[in-house]
N, C-alpha and C positions, 0 to 999 in steps of 0.2 A: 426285230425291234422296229417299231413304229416310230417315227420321227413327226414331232409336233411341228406346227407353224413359229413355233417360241425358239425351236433347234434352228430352223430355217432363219430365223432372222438373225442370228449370230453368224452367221457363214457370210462373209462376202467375197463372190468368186472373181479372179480377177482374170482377163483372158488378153495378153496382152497379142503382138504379133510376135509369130515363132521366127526369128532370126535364120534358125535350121529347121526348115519343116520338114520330115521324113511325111511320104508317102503311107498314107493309112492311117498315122499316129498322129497326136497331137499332146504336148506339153502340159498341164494343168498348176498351178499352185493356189493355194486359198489363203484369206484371210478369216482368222477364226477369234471374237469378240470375247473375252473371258472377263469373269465379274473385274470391280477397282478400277476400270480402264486397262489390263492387259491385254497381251493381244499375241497370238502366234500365228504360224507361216505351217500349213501341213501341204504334201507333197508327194507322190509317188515316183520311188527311186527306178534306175533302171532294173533291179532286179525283180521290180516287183514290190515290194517292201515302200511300207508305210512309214513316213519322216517326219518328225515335230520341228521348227525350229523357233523357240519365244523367245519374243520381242521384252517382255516385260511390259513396266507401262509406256505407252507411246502413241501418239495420234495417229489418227485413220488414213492423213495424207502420206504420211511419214513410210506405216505400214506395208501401206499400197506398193510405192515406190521399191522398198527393200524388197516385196514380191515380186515385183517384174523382174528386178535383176536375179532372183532366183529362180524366173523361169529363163532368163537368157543362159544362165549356169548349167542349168540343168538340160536345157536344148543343146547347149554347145558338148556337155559331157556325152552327151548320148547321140551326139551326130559326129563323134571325135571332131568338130572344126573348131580352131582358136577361140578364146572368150573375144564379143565383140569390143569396139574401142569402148564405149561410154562406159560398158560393165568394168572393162579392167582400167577404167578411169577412178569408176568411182571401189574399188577395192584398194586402191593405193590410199584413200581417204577414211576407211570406215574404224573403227577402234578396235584395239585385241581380243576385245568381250565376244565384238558382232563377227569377225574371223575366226574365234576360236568354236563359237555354236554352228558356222557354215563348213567350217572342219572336218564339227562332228558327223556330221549328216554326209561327208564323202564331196560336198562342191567344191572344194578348195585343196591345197596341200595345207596339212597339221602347221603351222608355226615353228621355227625350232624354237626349242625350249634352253633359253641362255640362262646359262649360272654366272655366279661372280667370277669364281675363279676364271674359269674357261675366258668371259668376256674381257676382265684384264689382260690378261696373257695376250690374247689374239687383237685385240682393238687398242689397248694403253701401250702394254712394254713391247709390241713388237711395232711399232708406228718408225719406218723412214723416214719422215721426214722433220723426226727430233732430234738433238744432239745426245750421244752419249752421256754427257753430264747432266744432261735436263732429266735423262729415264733414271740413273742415277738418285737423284731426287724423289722423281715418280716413284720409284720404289717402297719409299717410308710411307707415303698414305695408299697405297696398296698393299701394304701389308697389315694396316690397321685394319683395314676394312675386311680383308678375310679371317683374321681374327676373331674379329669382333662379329661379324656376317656367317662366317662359314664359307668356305669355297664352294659348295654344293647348293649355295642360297640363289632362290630361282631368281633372278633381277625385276619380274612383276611380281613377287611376292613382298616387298623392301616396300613400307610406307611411311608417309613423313613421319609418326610417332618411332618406327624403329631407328630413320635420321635423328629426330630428338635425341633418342638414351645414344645413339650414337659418340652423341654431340658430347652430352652430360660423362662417357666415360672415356674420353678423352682429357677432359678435364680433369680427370682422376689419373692421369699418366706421367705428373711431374711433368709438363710440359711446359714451357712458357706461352703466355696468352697469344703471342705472335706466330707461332710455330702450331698452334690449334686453328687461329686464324685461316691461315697457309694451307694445312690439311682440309679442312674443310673446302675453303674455295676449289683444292684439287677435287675432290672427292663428287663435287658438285658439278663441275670440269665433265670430268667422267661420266654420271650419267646421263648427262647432255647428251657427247655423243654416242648412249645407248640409246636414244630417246632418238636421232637424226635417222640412225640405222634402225627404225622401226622394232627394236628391242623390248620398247618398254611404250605407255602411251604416254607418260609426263612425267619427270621429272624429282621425284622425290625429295631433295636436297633444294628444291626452287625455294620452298616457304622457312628451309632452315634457318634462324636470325643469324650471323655469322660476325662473331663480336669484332668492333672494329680493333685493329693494331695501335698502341699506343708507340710511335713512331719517336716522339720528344725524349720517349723514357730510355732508348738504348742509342741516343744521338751522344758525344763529349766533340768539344770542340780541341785540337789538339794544336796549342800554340808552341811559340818556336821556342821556346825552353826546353820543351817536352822534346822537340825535334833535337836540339843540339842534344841535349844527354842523350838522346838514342845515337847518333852521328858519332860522340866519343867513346864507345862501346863496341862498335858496328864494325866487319871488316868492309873491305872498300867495295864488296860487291853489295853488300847487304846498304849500304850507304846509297847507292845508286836505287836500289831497289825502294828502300824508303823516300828519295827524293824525287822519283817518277810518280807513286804514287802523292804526295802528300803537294810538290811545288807544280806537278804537272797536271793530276789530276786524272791518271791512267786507272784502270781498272788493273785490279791484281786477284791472281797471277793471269790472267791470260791477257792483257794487251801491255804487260809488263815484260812478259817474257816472249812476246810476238815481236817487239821492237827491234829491229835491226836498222845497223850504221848507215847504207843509203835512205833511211827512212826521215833523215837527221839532214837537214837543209841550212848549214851552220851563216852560210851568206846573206842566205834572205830572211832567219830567221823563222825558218818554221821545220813542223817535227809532222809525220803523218805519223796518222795511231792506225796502227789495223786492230781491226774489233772481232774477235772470234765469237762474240756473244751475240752481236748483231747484225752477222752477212747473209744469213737468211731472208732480211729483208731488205727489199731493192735501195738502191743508193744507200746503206748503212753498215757497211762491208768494211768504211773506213771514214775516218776526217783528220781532220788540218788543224793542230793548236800551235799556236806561240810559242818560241822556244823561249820561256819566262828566264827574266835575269835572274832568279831564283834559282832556275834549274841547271842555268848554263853552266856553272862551278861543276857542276857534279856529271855532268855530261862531258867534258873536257879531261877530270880526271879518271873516269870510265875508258873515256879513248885512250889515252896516257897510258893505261893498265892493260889493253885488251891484246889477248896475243896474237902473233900473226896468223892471218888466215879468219880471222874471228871474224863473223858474219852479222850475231846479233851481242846487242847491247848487253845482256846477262848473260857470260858465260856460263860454263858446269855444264854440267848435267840435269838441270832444273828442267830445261825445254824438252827433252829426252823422255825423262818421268812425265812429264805434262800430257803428249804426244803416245796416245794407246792403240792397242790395234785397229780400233772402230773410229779414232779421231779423238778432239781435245777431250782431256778431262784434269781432273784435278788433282794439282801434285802434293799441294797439304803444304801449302808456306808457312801455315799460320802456327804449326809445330815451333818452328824454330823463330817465327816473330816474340811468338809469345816468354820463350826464354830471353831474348836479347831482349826486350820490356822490363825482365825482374833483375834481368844485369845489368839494366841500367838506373836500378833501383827505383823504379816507377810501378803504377799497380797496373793492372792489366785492364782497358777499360772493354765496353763492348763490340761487336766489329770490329775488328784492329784497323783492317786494311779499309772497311767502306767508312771510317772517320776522316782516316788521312785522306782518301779523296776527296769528303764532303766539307770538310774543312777550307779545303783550299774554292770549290765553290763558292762558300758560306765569303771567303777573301774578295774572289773575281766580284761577285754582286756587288759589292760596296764599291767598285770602280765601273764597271759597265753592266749595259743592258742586259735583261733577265735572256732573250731569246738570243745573241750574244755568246751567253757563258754556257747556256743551254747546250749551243750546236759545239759548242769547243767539247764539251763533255761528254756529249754523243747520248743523250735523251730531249726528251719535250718537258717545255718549260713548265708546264703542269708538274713536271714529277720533279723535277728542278726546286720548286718550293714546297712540295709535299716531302720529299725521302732526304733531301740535301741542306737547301737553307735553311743555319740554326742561329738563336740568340744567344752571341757571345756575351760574356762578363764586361768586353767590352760597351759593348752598345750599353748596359746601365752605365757605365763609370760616365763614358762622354755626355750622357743627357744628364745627370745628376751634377755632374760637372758645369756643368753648362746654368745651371738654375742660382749656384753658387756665387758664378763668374761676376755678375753684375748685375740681374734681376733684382735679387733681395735688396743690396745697398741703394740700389736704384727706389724702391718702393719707401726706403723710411724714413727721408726727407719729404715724400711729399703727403705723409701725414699727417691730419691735423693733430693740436697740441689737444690734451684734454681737457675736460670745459670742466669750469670752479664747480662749489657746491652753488645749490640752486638758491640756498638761504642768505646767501651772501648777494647784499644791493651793489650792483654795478655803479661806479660814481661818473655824474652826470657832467658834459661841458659846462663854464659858468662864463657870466660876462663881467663886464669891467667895475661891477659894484659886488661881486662874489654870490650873485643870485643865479642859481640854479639854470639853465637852459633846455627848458621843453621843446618836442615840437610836436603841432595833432598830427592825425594821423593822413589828414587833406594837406596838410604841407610838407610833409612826405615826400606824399606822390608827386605833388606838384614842383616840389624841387626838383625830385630825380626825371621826370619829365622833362624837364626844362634845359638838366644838363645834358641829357638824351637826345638834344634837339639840334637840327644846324642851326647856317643865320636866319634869323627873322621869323624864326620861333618855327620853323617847320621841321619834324618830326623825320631823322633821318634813317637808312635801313638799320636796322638791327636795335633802335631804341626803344624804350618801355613806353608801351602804350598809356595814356589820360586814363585816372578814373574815368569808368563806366558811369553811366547817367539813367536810370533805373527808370524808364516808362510805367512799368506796369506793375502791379500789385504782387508781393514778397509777402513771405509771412514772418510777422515778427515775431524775435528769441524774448523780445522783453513782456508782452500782452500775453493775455490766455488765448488759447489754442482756437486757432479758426477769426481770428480779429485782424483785418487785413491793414496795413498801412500804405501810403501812395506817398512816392516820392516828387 
C-alpha cells in the first residue's frame, strides 16, 4: 500500500526524550489527525502489537502532551522502572474516560469497578469514625438507594437524570417532605465521598434541587399548662425527665440520661451537661448551664428519691438500654412519652422531646443574648434561630395588646372635627353698627406679619415672611394666553 503526501500530513510524530532508554530500542508514539477535529495516540506495545488510543475531539497541544506521557508509560512498562514523577502527577488528575482507554491498551492497572452496594458497605456503614446511632440512621437512605439502584449498579453508570426519578420516587414513599429532604442530602453525602476516593468523576446528586425543610411547620411551642398536666400524670422519674428537658434544655435521651449527681454544682449554681452527640468535636464534649430556678424543684426532688449508691440523675435501667455493645444508641423514650401525653389527655404534638427543649430556648431568648443561650444549649447561633427560635401566641397577645393600651385613645382627641357642608356661608365678624367685617387679602398678610414680628417691626425667627413683591413679568389667569402683566 502506497502512502500519499495527504496520509503524511495527518500523522504528527512526536519523539519526546525516553526517560528509560534501552540500548538499541527506542519508544515511539504518534499523533494521528482524524476528520471533525478528532485525534488518536497509535503506539507499539511491547509485544509487538499495534495500540489505538482516541482522544476524540481535542486540540493539537492537548494531544501532544497526553502523547508524551504515553510514551513515558510505555518506556517505564518496558524498562520495568517506576512511572516518572510528572507522569504519575499528572494520572492522579486525568478523568476515568482517559484512564479507562490507557487501561485498555495495558499502560495502566484496569480501575476497579465499584458498585452501590459493595461501595456503601465498605466506605458508608463500615466508617470508624461515626457513632453507632448516626450508621443507625445511615442505614434508611442506603437502603433506598439500593432498592431503588440495584446493589450491582456500577456508581459511573448513576447520572443526574437517574438522581432525578430517584428524587420523584421517593416522593412517592409516604414520606414526610423533611425526611426526603434528609435522604437526599445523605445520599448526596455519599457520593461525595465516592467522588474523593477517585470512584466516580463528579458527583451526581450535586445538581439534584433538594427541597428545602419546612422547619415552622413541625415546630409547637409547649407552655407551662401543657407542662403541669404532663407533671400530674408523670411518675417522679418521668417528672425529672420532662423537666431537664423542657426547664433545662438538655437533649433527650442522651445528655438526659448522661447526667449524673457530681455533675450538679447545687452552691454555685451550675449543672454540666456532657453531650454524647457532640464529643467528637474538640471542646464540645461538654458545657455549663444555669441550674434554672425552674429546674431546681425538680432536681432537689430527684435527689430526695435517688437510692443509695445512685450515680446518675435517671435511675432504671434507661442508661443500660441506651449503652450497646458498639456505644450509645437509642433507647426509644419516645414510646412511653408518647403514652403519658394521651394520659394526660393532650394530643401528641411533633417532636416530643426537640419542642420541650426549643421551647425553653424560644424562653431564654427573650431574656439574654442569642450567642448566650446558644453556648448554654450546645449549638451555634445560626442554628439557634433556624431549628429552635419559635413565635409564641404570646408575642401576638403583647404587641396587639400593646396598640390597644393607649395608642388608639391617644390618636382620637387629636383629630380634627368634620368640616360643615360646603354650601353653608360661614358668618362673618361684625362691628359696632352690625356691618359685616372683611378683610383683602393684603391685610391678611400684613396683619399676620406684623404679629409675627418683634419690637419695632423687625421680623423674628420662625415668623411668616411679607408678601413677595413681583419684579418680573407673571402670566395672567385673567387676559388671554401669552399677554404679560408687570407688577
Amino acid at each position: 500500500m502506497t502512502r500519499t503526501a495527504s496520509d503524511c500530513s495527518r500523522c504528527i510524530a512526536v519523539y519526546p526524550i525516553d526517560p528509560y532508554p534501552r540500548e538499541g530500542t527506542r519508544t515511539m508514539a504518534s499523533v494521528v489527525n482524524d476528520p471533525n477535529g478528532r485525534r488518536r495516540i497509535l503506539f507499539v506495545a511491547p509485544d509487538e502489537s499495534r495500540k489505538t488510543i482516541r482522544l476524540g475531539k481535542t486540540d493539537r497541544k492537548s494531544a501532544e502532551s497526553i502523547c508524551r506521557h504515553v510514551e513515558a508509560l510505555l518506556g517505564a512498562k518496558m524498562g520495568g522502572q517506576p512511572i516518572p514523577r510528572d507522569t504519575a502527577a499528572w494520572l492522579t488528575g486525568i478523568g476515568a474516560t482517559l484512564r479507562d482507554r490507557l487501561a485498555a491498551v495495558g499502560l495502566v492497572e484496569a480501575p476497579k469497578r465499584a458498585v452501590l452496594g459493595e461501595f456503601l458497605k465498605n466506605y458508608i456503614l463500615s466508617r470508624p469514625d461515626v457513632k453507632p446511632a448516626t450508621l443507625e440512621v445511615w442505614q434508611q437512605p442506603c437502603r433506598n438507594l439500593t432498592e431503588f439502584f440495584g446493589e450491582d449498579k456500577p456508581l459511573r453508570s448513576i447520572t443526574t437524570g437517574d438522581c432525578d426519578q430517584f428524587k420523584a420516587w421517593l416522593l412517592t414513599q409516604k414520606l414526610a417532605a423533611a425526611t426526603v429532604a434528609k435522604r437526599l442530602s445523605f445520599a448526596r453525602t455519599f457520593l461525595h465521598v465516592a467522588r474523593r476516593h477517585k470512584l466516580i468523576d463528579e458527583n451526581p446528586f450535586s445538581e439534584v434541587k433538594i427541597p428545602a425543610a419546612n422547619v415552622s411547620a413541625r415546630q409547637r411551642f409547649i407552655d407551662r399548662d401543657t407542662v403541669k398536666k404532663l407533671f400530674d400524670v408523670a411518675s417522679p422519674t418521668w417528672r425529672t425527665i420532662i423537666a431537664l428537658a423542657r426547664f433545662g434544655g438538655l437533649r433527650c435521651p442522651s445528655e438526659v440520661l448522661s447526667l449524673e449527681w457530681r455533675h450538679v454544682d447545687w452552691e454555685r449554681g451550675r449543672v454540666t451537661v456532657i453531650s454524647p452527640k457532640t464529643d467528637r468535636y474538640d471542646g464540645k464534649g461538654s458545657r455549663t448551664i444555669p441550674l434554672f430556678t425552674d429546674l431546681r424543684p425538680y432536681l432537689e426532688e430527684a435527689f430526695e428519691l435517688a437510692l443509695p449508691g445512685q450515680t446518675h440523675v435517671i435511675g432504671g435501667d434507661h442508661l443500660a438500654k441506651a449503652n450497646g455493645p458498639t456505644g450509645w444508641k437509642n433507647c426509644n423514650l419516645r414510646t412511653t412519652f408518647d403514652k403519658l401525653v394521651k394520659r394526660a389527655g393532650l394530643e401528641a404534638w411533633p417532636r416530643l422531646f426537640h419542642n420541650l427543649r426549643s421551647s425553653r430556648e424560644t424562653e431564654l431568648l427573650e431574656e439574654f443574648p442569642v450567642h448566650v443561650v446558644a453556648q448554654w444549649m450546645g449549638h451555634d447561633a445560626k442554628v439557634s434561630l433556624k431549628h429552635y427560635a419559635q413565635t409564641t401566641e404570646d408575642h401576638f397577645e403583647r404587641a396587639a395588646g400593646g396598640a390597644e393600651s393607649g395608642a388608639l385613645e391617644a390618636q382620637k382627641p387629636a383629630q380634627q372635627p368634620p368640616a360643615g357642608k360646603r354650601r353653608e356661608r360661614q358668618s362673618s365678624p361684625e362691628d359696632e353698627d352690625g356691618e359685616a367685617i372683611t378683610a383683602s387679602p393684603c391685610d391678611t398678610l400684613r396683619h399676620t406679619a406684623q404679629s409675627s414680628s418683634g419690637e419695632g417691626g423687625i421680623r423674628t425667627r420662625g415668623g411668616v415672611l411679607p408678601p413677595r413683591r413681583f419684579s418680573k413679568a407673571v402670566l395672567s389667569t385673567t387676559q388671554p394666553p401669552l399677554q404679560m402683566l408687570v407688577f
